[in-house]
N, C-alpha and C positions, 0 to 999 in steps of 0.2 A: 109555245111561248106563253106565260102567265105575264096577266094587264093585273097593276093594283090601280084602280080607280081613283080617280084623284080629288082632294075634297075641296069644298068651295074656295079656299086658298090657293088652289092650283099645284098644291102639294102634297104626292102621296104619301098616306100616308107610310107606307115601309119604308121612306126614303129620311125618314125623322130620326136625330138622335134624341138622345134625353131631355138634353135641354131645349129642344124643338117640338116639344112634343105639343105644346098648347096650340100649335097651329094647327092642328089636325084636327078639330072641334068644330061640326057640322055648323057655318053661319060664323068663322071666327073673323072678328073687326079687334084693330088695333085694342081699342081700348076696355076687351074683354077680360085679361091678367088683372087691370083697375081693381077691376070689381071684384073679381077673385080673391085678390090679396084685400079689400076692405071690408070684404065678408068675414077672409078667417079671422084678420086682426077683430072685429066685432063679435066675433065668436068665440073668440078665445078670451077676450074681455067678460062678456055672457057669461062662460063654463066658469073662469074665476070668480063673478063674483055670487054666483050660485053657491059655489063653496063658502065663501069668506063670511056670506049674512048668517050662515046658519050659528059660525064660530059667535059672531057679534053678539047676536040675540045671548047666546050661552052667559057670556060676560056679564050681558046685562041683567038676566033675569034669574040667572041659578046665584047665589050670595056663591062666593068665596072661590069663584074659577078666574079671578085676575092673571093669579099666577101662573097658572095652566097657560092661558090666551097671549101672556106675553111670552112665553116661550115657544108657542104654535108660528109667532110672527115674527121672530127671533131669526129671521132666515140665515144670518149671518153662523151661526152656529150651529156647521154640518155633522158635528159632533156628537148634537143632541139626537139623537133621534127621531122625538117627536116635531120639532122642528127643521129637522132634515125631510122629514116625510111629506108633510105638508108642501114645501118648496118644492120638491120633485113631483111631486102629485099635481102640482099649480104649473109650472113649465111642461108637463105630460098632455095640457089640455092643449095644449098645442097642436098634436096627433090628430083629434077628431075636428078640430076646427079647421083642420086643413082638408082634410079629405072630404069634408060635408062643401067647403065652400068653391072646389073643383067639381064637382057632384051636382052642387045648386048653382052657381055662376058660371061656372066653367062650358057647360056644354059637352060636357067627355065623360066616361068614367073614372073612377075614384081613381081607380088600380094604374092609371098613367102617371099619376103620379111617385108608385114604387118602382116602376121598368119600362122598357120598353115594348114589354110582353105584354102588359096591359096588369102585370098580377108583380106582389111580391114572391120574388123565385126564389124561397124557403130553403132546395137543397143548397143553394152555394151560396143563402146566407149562415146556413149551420156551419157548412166549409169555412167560411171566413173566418165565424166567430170564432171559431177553434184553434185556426191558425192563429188570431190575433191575442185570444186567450196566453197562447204558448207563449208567444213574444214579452205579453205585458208584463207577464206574471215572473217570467226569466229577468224581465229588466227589473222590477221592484226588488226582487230578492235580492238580484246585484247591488242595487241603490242603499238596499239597509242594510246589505254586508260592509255596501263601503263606509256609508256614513256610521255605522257603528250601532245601528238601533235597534239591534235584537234585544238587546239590554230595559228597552221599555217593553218588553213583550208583556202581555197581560188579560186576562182574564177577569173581568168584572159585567157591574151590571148593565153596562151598557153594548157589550158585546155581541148575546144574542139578536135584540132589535137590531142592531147596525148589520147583522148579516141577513137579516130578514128584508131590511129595505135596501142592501144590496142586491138582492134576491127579485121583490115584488116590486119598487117602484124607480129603482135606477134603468132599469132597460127600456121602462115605459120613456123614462122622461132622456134617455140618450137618442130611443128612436124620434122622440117627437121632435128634438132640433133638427134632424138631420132631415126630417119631413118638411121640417119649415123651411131651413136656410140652403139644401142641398135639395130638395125638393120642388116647394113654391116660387124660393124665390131664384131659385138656378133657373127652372122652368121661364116666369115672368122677366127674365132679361132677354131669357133665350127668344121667346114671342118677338121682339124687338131688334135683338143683333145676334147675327147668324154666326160668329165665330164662338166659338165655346168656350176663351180666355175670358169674353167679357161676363159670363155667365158663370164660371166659376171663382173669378176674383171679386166683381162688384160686392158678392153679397158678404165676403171674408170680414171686412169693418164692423158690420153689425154683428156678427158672431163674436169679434173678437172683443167690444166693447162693451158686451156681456157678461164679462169673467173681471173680477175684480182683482187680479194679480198685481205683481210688479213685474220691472221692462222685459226679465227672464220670461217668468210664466206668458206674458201677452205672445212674446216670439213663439213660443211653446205651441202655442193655441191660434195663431194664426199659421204656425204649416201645418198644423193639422186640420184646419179648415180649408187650405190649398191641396193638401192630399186629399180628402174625402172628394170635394171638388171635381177634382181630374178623375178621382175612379170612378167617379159618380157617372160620369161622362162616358169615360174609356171602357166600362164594363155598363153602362145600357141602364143602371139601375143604384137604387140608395142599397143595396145590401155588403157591398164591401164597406161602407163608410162606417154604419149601423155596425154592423161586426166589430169594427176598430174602437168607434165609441163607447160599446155596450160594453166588450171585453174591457178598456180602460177605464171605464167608470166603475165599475161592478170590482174591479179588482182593488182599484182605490179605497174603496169606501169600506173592502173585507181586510185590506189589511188594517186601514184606521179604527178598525172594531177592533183588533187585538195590540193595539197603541203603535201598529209599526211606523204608520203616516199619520202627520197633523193634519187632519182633516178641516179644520180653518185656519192653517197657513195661505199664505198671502205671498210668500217670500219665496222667489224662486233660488236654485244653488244651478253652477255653471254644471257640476257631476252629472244633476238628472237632466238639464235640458240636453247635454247630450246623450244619454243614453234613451230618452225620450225621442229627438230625432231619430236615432237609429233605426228606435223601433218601426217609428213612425213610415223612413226611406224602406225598410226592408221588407215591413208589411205590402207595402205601394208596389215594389217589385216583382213580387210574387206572387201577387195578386191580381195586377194590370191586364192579364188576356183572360180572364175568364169572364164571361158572360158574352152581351152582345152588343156593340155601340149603336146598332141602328134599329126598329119594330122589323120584324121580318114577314109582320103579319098586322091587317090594322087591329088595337087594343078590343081584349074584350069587353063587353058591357059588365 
């Protein structure tokens, strides 16, 4: 018979699922997640605005980059791409500020925060991605068969860049929410209330009041933050969420290069939230038993 030891919680740790996991941190007291989560939030404040002064100074001191500067902060206009990049690049910093302040507050390694292995488990986030890829990429084509929008297809100068920062900084900045809000803050309810509903709903509000849609889109974007959620939980780790994310952002933003989708649309239509959900349901179903709900082993350093 194998003992897993048990940590000053009284909790072994193999007996943790994802969203349990901060209790397994050598010396863990209530109000250790606090500190966790006012480190990243400070840190990710930090990494922004270590970017943003360099932009400032430019404004100020080079003559004639007004224009440039007001289109860098132009966030609203995913379209541009110099201002799409920026934005993504600035919610991307979210990633390292989370992982550094599980690392330095936390008391655990970083990687408890990717699974319950202690690591992100790379093959069966490639598996997701690829599944979730199939799904996204089938429903949009459907979407602009149905709504009729092959007819904007197009080829211009904005095209290449849009696919390059679908490319280089849309994955960075899908995995960084899902680090923060499926991640962190799944984790920091989890320290607190031992059922997993309260852990994967609590934090769905702040995801969703994040996205500046209307009633369609917010529906939209609040089950897909209850699906990442549950899998998050149900498979041990952020890699099926990440998958769902990175394939649906990364596809968005490669058709909005070739004019398929308005990529500063605001407006939802009833067509794609449901063919949205669909994807959404049948990604979650086919992906639900892979990986592992509980550490089988405690995390590695």
């Amino acid at each position: 018979m194998t003992l897993t030891a048990p940590t000053p919680t009284g909790v072994p740790t193999s007996d943790l699922a994802f969203h349990r996991l901060a209790l397994g941190a050598p010396g863990y007291r209530w109000w250790r997640p606090l500190v966790v989560l006012a480190l990243a939030v400070l840190l990710f404040l930090a990494g922004t605005l270590l970017a943003v002064v360099p932009l400032a100074i430019v404004a100020v001191v080079v003559p004639g980059q007004e224009a440039v500067i007001e289109r860098v902060f132009d966030a609203a206009e995913m379209s541009d791409p110099l201002a799409a990049i920026v934005m993504l690049l600035s919610i991307a910093m979210m990633l390292p500020a989370a992982l550094l302040a599980v690392r330095l507050a936390g008391g655990r390694p970083a990687g408890t925060l990717s699974s319950v292995t202690g690591r992100l488990r790379r093959p069966l986030l490639l598996r997701c991605l690829g599944l979730a890829a199939l799904l996204v990429v089938a429903m949009l084509l459907l979407s602009v068969t149905i709504e009729g929008a092959w007819q904007d297809l197009a080829f211009d100068e904005r095209t290449l860049p849009l696919l390059g920062v679908a490319v280089l900084a849309v994955p960075l900045q899908a995995a960084a929410e899902e680090y923060a809000f499926r991640g962190l803050l799944m984790q920091t309810v989890g320290a607190w209330l031992r059922h997993p509903a309260f852990a994967i709903a609590l934090p769905v509000p702040l995801f969703t009041l994040g996205h500046e849609y209307d009633l369609l889109g917010l529906v939209d974007v609040t089950a897909f933050a209850l699906a990442a959620g549950w899998l998050t939980w149900r498979t041990g780790g952020l890699e099926a969420a990440i998958g769902l994310h990175v394939a649906n952002n990364c596809a968005l933003v490669a058709f909005g290069a070739f004019g398929l989708v308005d990529l500063d649309a605001t407006d939802g239509t009833a067509s794609g939230l449901a063919c949205s959900l669909a994807v959404t349901a049948t990604y979650a179903l086919l992906v639900r038993d892979r990986g592992s709900r509980v550490a089988t082993s405690p995390p590695r350093p």
